[in-house]
N, C-alpha and C positions, 0 to 999 in steps of 0.2 A: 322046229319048236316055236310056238307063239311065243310073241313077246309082250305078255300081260300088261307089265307097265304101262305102255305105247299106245296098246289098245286103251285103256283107262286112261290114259291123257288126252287122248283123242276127241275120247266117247265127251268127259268134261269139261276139254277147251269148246267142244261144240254147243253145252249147255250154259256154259259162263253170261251168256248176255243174259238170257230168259231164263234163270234159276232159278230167282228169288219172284218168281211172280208166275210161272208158268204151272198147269194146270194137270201134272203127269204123276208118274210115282214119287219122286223127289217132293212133291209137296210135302210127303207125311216124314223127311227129315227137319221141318219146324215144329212139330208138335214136340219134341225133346228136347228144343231148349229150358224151358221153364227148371226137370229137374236137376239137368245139367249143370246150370248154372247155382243153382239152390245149395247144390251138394261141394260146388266148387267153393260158394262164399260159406259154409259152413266153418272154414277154419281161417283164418289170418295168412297172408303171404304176398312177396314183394314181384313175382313177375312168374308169369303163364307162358307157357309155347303149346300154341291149339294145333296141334296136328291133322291134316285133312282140314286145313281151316275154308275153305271153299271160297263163295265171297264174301266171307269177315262178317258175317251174323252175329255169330257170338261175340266175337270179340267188340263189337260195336255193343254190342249191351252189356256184357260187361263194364264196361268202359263207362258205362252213364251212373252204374253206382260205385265203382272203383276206380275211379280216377287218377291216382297216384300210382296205378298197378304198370308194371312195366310190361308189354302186351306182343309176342312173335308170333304170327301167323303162319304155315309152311303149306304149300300144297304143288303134287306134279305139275298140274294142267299153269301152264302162265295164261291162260288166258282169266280164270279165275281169279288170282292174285291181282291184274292188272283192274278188276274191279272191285276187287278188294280195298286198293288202294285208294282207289277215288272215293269207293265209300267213305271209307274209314283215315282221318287226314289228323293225326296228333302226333304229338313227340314222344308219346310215352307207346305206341305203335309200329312196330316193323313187319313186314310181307315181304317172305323170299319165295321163292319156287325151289322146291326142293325134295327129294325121295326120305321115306317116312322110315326106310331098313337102312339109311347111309346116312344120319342128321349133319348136316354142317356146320356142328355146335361143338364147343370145348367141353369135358366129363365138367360134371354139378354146375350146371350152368342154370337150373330153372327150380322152384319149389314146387310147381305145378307142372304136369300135360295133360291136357285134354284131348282125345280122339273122339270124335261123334260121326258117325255113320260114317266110315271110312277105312275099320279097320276089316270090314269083309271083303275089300277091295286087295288086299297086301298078299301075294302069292307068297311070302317066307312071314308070317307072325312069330314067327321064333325070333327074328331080326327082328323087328320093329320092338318087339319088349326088350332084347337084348341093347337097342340104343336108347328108349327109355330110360333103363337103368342109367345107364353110361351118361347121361346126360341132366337126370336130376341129383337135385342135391340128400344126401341123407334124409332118408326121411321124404322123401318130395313123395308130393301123390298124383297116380296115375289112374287119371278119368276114364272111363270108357261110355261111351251110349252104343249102340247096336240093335240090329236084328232079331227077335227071337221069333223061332217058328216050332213047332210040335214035332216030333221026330219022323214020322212017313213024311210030310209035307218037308221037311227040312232036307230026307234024302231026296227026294225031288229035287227040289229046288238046285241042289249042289252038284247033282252026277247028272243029270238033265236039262231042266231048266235053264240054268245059266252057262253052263259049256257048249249045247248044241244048239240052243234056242236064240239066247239075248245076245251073246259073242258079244259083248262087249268089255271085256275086262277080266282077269280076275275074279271070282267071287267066290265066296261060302259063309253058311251063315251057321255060327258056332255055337253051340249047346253049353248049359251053365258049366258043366265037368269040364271041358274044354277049354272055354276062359278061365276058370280058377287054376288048372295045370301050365297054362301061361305066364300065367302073374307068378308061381309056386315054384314054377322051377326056373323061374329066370330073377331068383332074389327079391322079390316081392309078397309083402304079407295079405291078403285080401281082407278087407275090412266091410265090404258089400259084396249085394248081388240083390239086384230089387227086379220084379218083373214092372214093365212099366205097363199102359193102354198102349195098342193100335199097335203089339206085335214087337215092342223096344225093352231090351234090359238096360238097367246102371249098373257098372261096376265101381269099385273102387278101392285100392289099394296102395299101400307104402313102401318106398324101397329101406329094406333093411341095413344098415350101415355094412358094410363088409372091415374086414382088418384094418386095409390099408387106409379104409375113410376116419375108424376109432383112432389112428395112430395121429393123422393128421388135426384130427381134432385135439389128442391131447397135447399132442405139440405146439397148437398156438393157445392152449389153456397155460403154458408154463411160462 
């Protein structure tokens, strides 16, 4: 059985130096930053964990207008992160290397996640939202950017294209019905779904308080 992950750590410690300038498919993961981030500063909040944070893009522009934001980067490949870090040099900035279905974070620990072009990479999505949840605080909202491709083109892409062709990772590229049943049944409210230019949706959604969050809340209202 492949080991997806490994391949996808591989594939991006090898891209880490010449990411942010190289001239391949990966260019057209900048053109999404703009609503990304738009959609991120739409609401008020004390600190973000960019999931699939690659090398620190976002978080570096964030950062120029949120400066008091408290900022976690996570991504497999270290070699990514380790330019990350050079990028990106503030106190209110942390870069780990870490898997996106196993977060190495305490429950409600973030009022934001961002994923941007990386959650078609994760062989369990069922994981990845289920430590989402686990991981924001009530209420926190959960970014998405991505893929979107037409449905012939999309089974391509998923049962051919990327299993017998690119081998490099992981991949599928998920249909609107598919991310809303994500976010829906792993305690999550969908609040978006935009189609974006050049093939990218935005999602975005909030985790629903469960029992145990109401109870702890009204415990320290008393």
């Amino acid at each position: 059985m492949k080991d997806y992950k490994e391949l996808s750590r591989i594939e991006f410690n090898k891209q880490a130096e010449k990411f942010d300038t190289a001239e391949n498919c990966y260019k057209l993961c900048q053109d999404s930053y703009d609503p990304a981030n738009e959609e991120i500063k739409s609401k008020t909040f004390n600190d973000l964990l960019d999931i699939g944070c690659g090398t620190g893009n976002t978080i570096a522009m964030l950062l120029k207008d949120l400066p008091n934001v408290k900022y976690t980067g996570i991504d497999l490949a270290e070699k990514m992160i380790e330019v990350a870090k050079k990028k990106v040099v503030n106190e209110n900035v942390t870069f780990v290397v870490g898997d996106a279905e196993n977060l190495p974070f305490e429950d409600n620990s973030f009022d934001v996640i961002l994923c941007k072009e990386s959650i078609h990479h994760y062989p369990n999505p069922e994981k990845f939202f289920q430590e989402s949840y686990r991981v924001l605080r009530p209420n926190g909202r959960l970014v998405i950017v991505d893929m979107r491709i037409n449905a012939p083109i999309r089974a391509l892409w998923n049962h051919v294209l990327f299993p017998y062709v690119i081998k490099m990772g992981d991949c599928h590229v998920f249909n609107e019905t598919e991310i809303r049943d994500l976010y829906t049944n792993n305690g999550f409210e969908v609040t978006k779904y935009d189609a974006l230019p050049k093939l990218r949706f935005l999602s975005s959604g909030f985790k629903k308080p469960s029992k145990v969050d109401d109870n702890i809340t009204q415990e320290k209202e008393q």
